[in-house]
NUDO-869011 format. One record per residue (C-alpha): x, y, z; residue number from 0; residue in three letters. Coordinates in steps of 0.05 Angstrom, whole numbers, always signed. Layout:
% NUDO-869011
px X, py Y, pz Z, koltor NUM, nuse ALA;
...
This chain:
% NUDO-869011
px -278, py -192, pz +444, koltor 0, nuse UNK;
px -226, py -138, pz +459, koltor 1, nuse UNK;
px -155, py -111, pz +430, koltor 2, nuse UNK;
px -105, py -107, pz +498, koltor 3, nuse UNK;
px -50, py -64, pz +485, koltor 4, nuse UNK;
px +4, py -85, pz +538, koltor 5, nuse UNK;
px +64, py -29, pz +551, koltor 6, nuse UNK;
px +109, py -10, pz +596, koltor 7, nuse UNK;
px +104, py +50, pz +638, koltor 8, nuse UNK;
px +172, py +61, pz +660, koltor 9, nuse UNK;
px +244, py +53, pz +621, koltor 10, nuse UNK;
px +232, py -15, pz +613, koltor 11, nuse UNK;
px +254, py -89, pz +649, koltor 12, nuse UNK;
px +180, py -75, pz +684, koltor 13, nuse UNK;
px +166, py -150, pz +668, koltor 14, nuse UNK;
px +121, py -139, pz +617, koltor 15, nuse UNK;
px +146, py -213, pz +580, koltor 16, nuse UNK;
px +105, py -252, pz +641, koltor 17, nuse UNK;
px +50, py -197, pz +645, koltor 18, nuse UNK;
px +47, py -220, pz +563, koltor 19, nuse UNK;
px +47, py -291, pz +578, koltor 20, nuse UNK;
px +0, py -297, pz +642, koltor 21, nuse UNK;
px -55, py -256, pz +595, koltor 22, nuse UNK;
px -42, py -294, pz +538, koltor 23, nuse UNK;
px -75, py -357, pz +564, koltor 24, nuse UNK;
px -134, py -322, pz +541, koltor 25, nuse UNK;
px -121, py -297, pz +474, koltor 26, nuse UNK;
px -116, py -322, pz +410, koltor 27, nuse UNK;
px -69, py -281, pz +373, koltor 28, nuse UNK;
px -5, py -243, pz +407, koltor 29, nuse UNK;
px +28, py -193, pz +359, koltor 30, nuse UNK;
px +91, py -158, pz +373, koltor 31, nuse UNK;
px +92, py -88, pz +350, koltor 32, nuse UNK;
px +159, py -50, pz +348, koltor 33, nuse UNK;
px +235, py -55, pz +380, koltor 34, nuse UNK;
px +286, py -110, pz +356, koltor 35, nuse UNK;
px +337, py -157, pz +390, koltor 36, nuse UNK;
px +358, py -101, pz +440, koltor 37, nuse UNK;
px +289, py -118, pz +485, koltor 38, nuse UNK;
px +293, py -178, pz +525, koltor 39, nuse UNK;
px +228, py -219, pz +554, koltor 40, nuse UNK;
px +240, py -269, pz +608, koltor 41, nuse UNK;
px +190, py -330, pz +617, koltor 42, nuse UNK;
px +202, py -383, pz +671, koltor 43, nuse UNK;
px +159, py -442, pz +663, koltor 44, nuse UNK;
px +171, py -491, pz +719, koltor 45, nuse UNK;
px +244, py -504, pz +715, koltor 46, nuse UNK;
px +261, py -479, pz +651, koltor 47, nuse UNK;
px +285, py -396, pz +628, koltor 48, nuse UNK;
px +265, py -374, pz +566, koltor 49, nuse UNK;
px +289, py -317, pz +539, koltor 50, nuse UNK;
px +255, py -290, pz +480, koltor 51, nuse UNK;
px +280, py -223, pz +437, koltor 52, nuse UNK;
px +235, py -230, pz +376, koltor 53, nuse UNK;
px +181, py -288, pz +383, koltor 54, nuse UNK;
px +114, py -258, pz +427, koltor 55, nuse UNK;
px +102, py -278, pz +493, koltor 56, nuse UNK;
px +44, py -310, pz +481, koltor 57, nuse UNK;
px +73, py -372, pz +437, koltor 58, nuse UNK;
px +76, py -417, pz +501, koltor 59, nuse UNK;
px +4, py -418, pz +500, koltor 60, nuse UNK;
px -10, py -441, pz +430, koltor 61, nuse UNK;
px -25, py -366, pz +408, koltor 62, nuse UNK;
px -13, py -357, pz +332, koltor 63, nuse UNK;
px +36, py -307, pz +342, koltor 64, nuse UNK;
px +65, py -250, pz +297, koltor 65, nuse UNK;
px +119, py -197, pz +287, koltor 66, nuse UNK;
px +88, py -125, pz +246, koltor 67, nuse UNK;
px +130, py -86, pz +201, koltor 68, nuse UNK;
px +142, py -37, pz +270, koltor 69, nuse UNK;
px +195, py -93, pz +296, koltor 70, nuse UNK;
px +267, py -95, pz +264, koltor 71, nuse UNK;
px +296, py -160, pz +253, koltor 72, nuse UNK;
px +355, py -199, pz +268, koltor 73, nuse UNK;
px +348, py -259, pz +225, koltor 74, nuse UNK;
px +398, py -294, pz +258, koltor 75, nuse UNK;
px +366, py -288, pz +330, koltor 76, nuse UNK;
px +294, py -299, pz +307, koltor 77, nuse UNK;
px +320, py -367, pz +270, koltor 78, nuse UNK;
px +355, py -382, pz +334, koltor 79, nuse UNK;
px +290, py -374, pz +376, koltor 80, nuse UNK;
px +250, py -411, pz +333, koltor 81, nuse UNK;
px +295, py -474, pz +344, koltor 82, nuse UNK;
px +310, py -470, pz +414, koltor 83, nuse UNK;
px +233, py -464, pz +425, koltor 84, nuse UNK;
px +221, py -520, pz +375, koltor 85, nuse UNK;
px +277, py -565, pz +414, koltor 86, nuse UNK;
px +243, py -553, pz +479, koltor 87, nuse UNK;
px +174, py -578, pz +449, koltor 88, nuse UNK;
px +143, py -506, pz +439, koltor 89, nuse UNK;
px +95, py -502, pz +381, koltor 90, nuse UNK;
px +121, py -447, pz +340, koltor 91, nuse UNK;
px +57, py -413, pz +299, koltor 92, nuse UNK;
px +93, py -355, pz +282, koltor 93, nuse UNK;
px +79, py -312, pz +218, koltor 94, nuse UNK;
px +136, py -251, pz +203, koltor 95, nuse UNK;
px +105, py -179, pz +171, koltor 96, nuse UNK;
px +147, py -181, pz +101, koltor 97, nuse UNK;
px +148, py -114, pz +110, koltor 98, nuse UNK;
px +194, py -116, pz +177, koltor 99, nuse UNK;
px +256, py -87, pz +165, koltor 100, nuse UNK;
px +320, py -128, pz +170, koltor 101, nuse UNK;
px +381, py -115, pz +213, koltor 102, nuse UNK;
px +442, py -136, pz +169, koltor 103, nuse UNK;
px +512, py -154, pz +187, koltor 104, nuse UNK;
px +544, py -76, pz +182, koltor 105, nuse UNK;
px +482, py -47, pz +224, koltor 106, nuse UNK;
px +520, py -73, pz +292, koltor 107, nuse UNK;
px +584, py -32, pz +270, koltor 108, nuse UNK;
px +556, py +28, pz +258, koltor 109, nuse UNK;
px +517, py +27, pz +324, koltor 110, nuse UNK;
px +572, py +16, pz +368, koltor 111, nuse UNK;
px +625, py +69, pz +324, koltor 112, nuse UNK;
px +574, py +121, pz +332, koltor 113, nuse UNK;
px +561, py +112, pz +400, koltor 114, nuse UNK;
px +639, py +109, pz +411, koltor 115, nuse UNK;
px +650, py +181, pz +373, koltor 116, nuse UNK;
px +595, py +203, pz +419, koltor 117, nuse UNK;
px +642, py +204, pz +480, koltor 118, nuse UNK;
px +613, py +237, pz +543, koltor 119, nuse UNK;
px +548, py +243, pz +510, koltor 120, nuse UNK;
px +536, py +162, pz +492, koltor 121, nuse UNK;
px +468, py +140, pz +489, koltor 122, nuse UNK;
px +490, py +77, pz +517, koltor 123, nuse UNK;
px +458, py +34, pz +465, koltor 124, nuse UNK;
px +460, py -33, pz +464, koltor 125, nuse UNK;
px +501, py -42, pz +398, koltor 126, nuse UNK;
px +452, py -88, pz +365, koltor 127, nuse UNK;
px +444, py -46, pz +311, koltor 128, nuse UNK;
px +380, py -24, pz +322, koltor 129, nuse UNK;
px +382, py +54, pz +313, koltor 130, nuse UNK;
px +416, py +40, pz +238, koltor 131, nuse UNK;
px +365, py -15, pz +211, koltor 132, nuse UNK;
px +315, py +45, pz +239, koltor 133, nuse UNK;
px +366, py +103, pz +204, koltor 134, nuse UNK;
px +366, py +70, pz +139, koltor 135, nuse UNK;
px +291, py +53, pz +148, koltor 136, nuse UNK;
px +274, py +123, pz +147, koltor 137, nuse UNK;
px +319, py +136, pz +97, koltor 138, nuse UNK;
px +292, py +93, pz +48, koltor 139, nuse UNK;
px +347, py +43, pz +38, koltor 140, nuse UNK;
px +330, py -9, pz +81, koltor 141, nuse UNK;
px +319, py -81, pz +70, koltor 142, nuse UNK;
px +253, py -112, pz +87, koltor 143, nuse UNK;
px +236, py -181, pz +99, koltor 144, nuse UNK;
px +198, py -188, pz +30, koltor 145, nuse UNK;
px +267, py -169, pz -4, koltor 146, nuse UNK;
px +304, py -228, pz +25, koltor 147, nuse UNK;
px +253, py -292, pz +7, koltor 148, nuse UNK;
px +239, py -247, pz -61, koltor 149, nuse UNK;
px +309, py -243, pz -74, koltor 150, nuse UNK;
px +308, py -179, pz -93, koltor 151, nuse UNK;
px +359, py -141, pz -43, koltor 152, nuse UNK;
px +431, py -144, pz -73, koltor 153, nuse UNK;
px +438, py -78, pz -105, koltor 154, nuse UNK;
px +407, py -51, pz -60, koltor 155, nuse UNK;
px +461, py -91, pz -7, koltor 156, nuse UNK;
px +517, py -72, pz -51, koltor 157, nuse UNK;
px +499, py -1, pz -46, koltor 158, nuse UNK;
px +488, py -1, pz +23, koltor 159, nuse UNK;
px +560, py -34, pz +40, koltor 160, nuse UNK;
px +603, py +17, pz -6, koltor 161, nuse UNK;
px +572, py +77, pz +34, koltor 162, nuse UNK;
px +577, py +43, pz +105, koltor 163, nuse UNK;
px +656, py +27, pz +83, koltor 164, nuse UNK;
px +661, py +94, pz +63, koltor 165, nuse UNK;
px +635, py +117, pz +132, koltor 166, nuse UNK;
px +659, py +79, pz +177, koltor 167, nuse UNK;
px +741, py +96, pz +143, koltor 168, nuse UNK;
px +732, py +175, pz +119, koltor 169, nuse UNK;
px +682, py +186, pz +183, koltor 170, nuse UNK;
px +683, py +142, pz +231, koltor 171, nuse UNK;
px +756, py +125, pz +226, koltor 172, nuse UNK;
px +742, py +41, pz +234, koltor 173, nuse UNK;
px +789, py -13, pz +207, koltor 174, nuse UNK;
px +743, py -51, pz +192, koltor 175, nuse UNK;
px +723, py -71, pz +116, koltor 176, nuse UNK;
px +659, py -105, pz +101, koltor 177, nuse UNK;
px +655, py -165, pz +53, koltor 178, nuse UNK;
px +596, py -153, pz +3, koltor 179, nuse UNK;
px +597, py -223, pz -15, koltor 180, nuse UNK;
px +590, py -257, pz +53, koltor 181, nuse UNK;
px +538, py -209, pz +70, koltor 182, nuse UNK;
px +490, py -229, pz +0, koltor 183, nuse UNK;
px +507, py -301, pz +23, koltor 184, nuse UNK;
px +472, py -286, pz +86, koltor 185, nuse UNK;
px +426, py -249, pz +67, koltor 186, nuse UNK;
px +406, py -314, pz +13, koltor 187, nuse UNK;
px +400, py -364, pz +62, koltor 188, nuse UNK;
px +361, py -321, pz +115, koltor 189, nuse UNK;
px +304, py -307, pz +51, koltor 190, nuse UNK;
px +308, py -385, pz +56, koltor 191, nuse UNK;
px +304, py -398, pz +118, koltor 192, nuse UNK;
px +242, py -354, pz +135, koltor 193, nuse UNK;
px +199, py -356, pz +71, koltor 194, nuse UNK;
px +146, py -410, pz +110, koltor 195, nuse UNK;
px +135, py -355, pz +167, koltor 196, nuse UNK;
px +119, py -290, pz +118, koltor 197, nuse UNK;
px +56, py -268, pz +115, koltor 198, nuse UNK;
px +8, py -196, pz +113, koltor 199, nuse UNK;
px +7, py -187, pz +179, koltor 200, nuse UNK;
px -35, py -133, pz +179, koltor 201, nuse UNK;
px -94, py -163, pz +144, koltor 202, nuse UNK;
px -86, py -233, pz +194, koltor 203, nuse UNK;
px -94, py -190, pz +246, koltor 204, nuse UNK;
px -156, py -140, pz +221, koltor 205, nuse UNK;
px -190, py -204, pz +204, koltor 206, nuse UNK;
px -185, py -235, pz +281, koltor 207, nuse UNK;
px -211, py -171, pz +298, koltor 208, nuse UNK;
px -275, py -177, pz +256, koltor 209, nuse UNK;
px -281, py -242, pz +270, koltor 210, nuse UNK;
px -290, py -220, pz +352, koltor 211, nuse UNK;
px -224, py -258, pz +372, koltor 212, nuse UNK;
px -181, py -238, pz +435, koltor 213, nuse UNK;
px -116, py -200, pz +399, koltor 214, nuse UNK;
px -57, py -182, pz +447, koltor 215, nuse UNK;
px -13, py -125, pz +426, koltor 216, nuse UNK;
px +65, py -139, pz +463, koltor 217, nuse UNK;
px +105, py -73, pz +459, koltor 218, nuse UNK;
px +184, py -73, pz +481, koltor 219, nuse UNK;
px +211, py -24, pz +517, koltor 220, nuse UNK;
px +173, py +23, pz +550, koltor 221, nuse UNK;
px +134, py +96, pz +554, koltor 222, nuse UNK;
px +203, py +146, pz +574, koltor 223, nuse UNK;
px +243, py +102, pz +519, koltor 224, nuse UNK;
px +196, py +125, pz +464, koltor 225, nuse UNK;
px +231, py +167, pz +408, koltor 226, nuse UNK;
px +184, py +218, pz +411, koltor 227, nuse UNK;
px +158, py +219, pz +479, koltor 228, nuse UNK;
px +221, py +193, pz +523, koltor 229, nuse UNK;
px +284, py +220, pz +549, koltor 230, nuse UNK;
px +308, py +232, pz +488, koltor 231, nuse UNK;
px +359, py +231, pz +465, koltor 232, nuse UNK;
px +375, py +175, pz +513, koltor 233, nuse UNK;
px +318, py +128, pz +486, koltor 234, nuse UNK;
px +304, py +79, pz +432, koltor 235, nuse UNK;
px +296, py +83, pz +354, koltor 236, nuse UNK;
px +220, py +70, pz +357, koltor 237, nuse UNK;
px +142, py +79, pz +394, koltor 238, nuse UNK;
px +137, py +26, pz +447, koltor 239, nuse UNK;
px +69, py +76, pz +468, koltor 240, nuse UNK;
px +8, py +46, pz +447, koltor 241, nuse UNK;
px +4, py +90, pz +387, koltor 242, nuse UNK;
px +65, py +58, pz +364, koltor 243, nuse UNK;
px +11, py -12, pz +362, koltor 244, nuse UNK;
px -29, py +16, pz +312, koltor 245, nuse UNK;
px +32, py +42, pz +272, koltor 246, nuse UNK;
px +70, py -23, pz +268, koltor 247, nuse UNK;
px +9, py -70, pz +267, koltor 248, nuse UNK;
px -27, py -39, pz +213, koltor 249, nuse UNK;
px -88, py -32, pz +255, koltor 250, nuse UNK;
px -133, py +32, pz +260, koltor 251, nuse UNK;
px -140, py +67, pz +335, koltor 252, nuse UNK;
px -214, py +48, pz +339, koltor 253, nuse UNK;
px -197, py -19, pz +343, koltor 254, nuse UNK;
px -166, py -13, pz +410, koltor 255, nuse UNK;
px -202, py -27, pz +472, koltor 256, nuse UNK;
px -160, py -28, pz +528, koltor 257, nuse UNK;
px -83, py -7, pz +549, koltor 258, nuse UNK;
px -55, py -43, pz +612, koltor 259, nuse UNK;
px +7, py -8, pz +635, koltor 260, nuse UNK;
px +60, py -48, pz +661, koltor 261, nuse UNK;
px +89, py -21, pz +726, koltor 262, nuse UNK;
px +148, py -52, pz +765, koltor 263, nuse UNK;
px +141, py -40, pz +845, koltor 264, nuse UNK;
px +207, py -5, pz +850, koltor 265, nuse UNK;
px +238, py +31, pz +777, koltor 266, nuse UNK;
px +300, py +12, pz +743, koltor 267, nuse UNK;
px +334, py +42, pz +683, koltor 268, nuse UNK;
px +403, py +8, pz +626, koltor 269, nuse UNK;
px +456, py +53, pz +607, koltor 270, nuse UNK;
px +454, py +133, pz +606, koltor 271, nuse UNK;
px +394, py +193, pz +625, koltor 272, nuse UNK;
px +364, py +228, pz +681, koltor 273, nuse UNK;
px +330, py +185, pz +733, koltor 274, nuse UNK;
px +305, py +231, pz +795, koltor 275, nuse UNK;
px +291, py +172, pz +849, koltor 276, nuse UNK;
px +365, py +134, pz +830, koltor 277, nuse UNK;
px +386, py +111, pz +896, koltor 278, nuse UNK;
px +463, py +97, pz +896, koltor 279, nuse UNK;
px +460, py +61, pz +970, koltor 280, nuse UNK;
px +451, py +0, pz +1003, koltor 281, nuse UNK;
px +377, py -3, pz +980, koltor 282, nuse UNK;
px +389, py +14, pz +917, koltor 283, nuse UNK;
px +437, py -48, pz +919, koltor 284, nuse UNK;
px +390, py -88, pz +956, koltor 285, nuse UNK;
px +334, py -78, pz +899, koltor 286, nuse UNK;
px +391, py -92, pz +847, koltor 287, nuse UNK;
px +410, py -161, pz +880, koltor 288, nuse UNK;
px +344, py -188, pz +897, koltor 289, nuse UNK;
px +304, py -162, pz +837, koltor 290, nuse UNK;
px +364, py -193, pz +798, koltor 291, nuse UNK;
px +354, py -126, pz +755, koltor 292, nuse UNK;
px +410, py -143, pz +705, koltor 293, nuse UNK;
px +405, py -137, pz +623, koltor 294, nuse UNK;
px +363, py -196, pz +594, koltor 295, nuse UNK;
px +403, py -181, pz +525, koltor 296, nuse UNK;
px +466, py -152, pz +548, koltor 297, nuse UNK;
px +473, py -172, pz +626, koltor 298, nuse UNK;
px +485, py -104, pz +642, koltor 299, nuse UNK;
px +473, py -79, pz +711, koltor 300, nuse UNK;
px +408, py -39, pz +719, koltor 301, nuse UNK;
px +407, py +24, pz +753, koltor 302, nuse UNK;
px +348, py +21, pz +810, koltor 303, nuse UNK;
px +317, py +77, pz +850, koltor 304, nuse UNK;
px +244, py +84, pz +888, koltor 305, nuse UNK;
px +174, py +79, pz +851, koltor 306, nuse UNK;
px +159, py +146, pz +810, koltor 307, nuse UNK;
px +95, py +158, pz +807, koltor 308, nuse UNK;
px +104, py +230, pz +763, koltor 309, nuse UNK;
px +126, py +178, pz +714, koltor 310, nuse UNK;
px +59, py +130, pz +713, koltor 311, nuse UNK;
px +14, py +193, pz +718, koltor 312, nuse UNK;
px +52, py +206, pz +650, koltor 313, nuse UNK;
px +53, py +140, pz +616, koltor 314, nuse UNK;
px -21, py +134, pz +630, koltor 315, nuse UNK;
px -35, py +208, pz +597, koltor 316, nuse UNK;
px +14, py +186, pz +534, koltor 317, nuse UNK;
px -14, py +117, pz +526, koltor 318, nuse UNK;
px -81, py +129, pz +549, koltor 319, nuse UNK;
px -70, py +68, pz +599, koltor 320, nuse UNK;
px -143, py +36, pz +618, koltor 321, nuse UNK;
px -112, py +1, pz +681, koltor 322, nuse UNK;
px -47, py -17, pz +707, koltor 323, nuse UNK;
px -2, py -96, pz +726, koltor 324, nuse UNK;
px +45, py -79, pz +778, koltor 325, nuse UNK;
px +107, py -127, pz +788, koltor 326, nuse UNK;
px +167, py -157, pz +827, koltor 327, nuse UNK;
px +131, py -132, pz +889, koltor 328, nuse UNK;
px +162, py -184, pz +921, koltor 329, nuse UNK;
px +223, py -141, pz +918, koltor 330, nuse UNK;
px +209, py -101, pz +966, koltor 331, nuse UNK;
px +199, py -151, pz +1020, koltor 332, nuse UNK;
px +256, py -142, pz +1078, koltor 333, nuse UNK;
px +253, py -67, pz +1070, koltor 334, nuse UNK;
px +230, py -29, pz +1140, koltor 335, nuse UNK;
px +219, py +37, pz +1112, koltor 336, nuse UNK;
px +194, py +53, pz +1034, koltor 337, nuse UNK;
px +188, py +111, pz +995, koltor 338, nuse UNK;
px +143, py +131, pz +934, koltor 339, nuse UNK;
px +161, py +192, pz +896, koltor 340, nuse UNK;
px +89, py +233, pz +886, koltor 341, nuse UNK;
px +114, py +299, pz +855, koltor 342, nuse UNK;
px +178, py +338, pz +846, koltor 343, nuse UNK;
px +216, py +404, pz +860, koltor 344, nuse UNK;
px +221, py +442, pz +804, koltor 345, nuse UNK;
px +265, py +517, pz +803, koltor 346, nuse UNK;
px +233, py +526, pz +875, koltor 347, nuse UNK;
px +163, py +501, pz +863, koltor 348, nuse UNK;
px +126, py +441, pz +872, koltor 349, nuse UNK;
px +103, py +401, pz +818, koltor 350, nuse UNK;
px +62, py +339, pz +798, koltor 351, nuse UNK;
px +60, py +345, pz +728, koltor 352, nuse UNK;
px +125, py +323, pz +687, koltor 353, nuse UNK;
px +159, py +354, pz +638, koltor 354, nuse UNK;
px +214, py +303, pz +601, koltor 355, nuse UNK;
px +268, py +358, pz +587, koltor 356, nuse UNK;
px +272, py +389, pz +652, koltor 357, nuse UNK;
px +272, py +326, pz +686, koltor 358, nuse UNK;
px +351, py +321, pz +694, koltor 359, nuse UNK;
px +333, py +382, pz +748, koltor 360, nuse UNK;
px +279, py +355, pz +778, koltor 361, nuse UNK;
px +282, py +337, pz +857, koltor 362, nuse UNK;
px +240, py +278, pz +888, koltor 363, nuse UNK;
px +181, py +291, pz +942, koltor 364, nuse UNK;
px +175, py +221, pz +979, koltor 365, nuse UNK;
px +114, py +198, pz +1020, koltor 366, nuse UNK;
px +144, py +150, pz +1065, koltor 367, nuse UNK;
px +101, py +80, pz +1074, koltor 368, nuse UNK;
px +118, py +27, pz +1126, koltor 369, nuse UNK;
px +148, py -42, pz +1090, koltor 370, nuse UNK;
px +143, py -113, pz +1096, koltor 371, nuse UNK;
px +183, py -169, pz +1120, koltor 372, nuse UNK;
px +138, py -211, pz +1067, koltor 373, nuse UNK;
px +81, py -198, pz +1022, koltor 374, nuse UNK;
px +32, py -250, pz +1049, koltor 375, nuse UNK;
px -1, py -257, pz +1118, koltor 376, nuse UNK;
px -24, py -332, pz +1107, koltor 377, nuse UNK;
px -68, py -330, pz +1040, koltor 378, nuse UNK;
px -81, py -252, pz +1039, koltor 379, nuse UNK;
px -31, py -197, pz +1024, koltor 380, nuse UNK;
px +1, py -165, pz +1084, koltor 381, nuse UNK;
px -37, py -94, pz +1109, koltor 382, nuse UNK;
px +21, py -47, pz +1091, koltor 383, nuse UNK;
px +35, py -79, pz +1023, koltor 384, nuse UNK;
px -39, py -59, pz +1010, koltor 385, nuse UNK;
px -26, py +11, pz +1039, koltor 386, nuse UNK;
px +26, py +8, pz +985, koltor 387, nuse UNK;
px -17, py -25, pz +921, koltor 388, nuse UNK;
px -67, py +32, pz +946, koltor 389, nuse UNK;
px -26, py +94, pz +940, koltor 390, nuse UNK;
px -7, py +73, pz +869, koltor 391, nuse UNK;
px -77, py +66, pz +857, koltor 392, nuse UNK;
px -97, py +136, pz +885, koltor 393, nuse UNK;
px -39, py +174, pz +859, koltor 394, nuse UNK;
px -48, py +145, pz +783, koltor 395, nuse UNK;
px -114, py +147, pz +789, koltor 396, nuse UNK;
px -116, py +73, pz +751, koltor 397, nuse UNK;
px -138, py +6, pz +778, koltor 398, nuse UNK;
px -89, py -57, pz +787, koltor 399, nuse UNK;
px -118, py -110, pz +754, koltor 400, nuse UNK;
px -58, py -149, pz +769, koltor 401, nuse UNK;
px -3, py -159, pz +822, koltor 402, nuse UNK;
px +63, py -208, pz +804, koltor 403, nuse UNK;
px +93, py -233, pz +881, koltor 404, nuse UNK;
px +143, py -274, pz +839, koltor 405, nuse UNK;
px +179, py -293, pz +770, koltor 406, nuse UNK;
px +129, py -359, pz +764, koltor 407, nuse UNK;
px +56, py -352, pz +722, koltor 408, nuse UNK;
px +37, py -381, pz +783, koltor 409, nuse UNK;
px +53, py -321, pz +820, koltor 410, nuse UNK;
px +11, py -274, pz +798, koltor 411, nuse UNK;
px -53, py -246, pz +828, koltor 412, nuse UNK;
px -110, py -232, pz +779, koltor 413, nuse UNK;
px -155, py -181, pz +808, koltor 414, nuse UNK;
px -196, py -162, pz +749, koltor 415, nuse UNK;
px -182, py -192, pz +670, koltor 416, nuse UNK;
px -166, py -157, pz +618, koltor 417, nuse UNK;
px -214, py -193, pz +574, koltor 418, nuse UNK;
């Protein structure tokens, strides 16, 4: 039985939460592998919305689901999720990596004061502390899961605070003080309040794997948000690429049989960096308003532009991407004319190849393809949104094993499994 890998291809919102979900129906574990609060995964299950930050996908099928020592955690939201799910009837089988690290109280601050001191040159982070828990993380200084229900955190905490009030006074120039005390007090009842879901993580999941069980690997974000190989610097603090699985899994690479690349029909990026295809017109709107392309966390507006296939050829090189889901196609519907970007200009030449710092400078070639009034003619798919699925399929040189004409699970066309 195989180990999917699901990430997205573009700067993320590609819809990679009901991508997740419609494959997790036949899996039986569903592991999310990096990110924190500031990725967002939409379900709709008849009438109701989820909206899930830290809890897989895959926990409204029963999956046992899990969270590696890749993801960052906001106690607070992750208790949150676990009870709204748990109100709503969801069985919650959730095990937590003790060695996740935690996101505590200051890390918020600090991301929003340095993005502030930034200026011209913000990232545009979401200011959910993210890039700090990572910062101190790296640094060695962090707090991990296993500290909190082990109680053994608080001089480390106490540490921690006296340099952040130091920074954010002499550096940052904040007025704002942070209470030790309150924090440890948190930081008590959260090692509480999550001791039943901590486990190895690691060794659950190498086990399913020798045992021949179906193991889903969730990423959030997406391919040109990766530290390394994004837009940097406008671009998360982690590896949403499907090395980044292995890394905050704890699995080895040989493990791994197949990558499906999530791919939205249109592409949309949140807050600052180059985007070559950004359209700032009526369509532009138009795939804004109907896609509903607004933040999931923070309800910011998303910037939207035509397909990029440059980027896909990319993500699949990067990722190693075995076949591709392609989504909100039903976006495009109402649109006479549509355009797919297939290379770029580059200093006079034509290119098809992309290289992440120049692409600031890099101009657009469209192919033009005829739209749609609406995807389906009766049961099958309309001709020219075909002609469309096609082009993406010669151009990235990938198969779509699946199509998403809507937000339901019910809307979404299976062409080949990824089991």
């Amino acid at each position: 039985m195989p180990a999917v890998i699901i990430v997205g291809t573009q700067w993320g919102d590609e819809g990679k939460g009901k991508i997740v979900d419609y494959c997790s129906k036949d899996a039986d574990f569903v592991i999310r592998y990096q990110g924190g609060t500031n990725a967002g995964h939409t379900i709709v299950l008849g009438e109701k919305v989820f909206k899930l930050r830290l809890v897989p996908s895959g926990v409204f099928y029963g999956c046992r689901v899990l969270i590696g020592s890749g993801v960052v955690i906001d106690p607070e939201v992750l208790l949150k999720e676990i009870n709204d799910l748990t109100s709503n009837g969801v069985d919650v089988n959730l095990v937590v990596s003790g060695k996740a690290h935690v996101i505590l109280p200051y890390h918020p601050i600090l991301d929003g004061s340095w993005d502030k001191v930034r200026g011209k040159g913000k990232i545009g982070t979401t200011k959910r502390g993210i890039g700090p828990t990572y910062t101190d993380k790296v640094a060695r200084r962090g707090i991990r899961v296993y500290d909190l229900v082990n109680n053994t955190y608080k001089e480390r905490v106490r540490l921690n605070v006296k340099l952040v009030n130091r920074i954010l006074q002499h550096v940052l120039q904040v007025d704002h003080r942070l209470d030790v005390k309150e924090i440890l007090k948190q930081c008590s009842r959260w090692g509480v309040d999550l001791q039943s879901y901590v486990g190895n993580v690691s060794e659950i999941i190498n086990r399913a794997l020798e045992e021949k069980q179906n193991v889903l690997f969730e990423g959030a974000q997406a391919t040109f948000l990766d530290i390394d190989h994004g837009t940097y610097p406008f671009v998360t603090s982690s590896n949403p690429i499907a090395g980044g699985a292995c890394v905050g899994a704890g699995v080895g690479p040989t493990r791994i049989d197949k990558v499906l690349g999530v791919c939205k029909a249109y592409t949309t990026r949140v807050g600052e960096g180059p985007f070559p295809t950004e359209l700032d017109d009526d369509v532009g709107f138009h795939l804004r308003d109907i896609g509903r392309e607004f933040g999931t966390v923070t309800g910011r507006p998303r910037r939207c532009g035509w397909l990029d296939l440059n980027m896909i050829r990319y993500a699949r090189m990067v990722n190693g991407l075995t076949s591709l889901a392609l989504t909100k196609l039903d976006v495009l519907n109402g649109l006479e004319r549509l355009m797919i970007c297939v290379g770029y200009r580059w200093r006079g030449s034509n290119i098809t190849s992309l290289s992440i710092h120049d692409m600031e400078s890099c101009e657009p070639i469209y192919v033009e393809l005829e739209g749609w009034e609406t995807i389906f003619n009766g049961d099958e798919i309309c001709s020219e949104a075909k002609a469309y699925i096609a082009k993406i399929e010669e151009e990235t040189g990938l198969p779509i094993d699946y199509i998403s004409t809507g937000p339901k699970r019910v809307d979404t066309i299976c062409r080949r499994s990824v089991w």
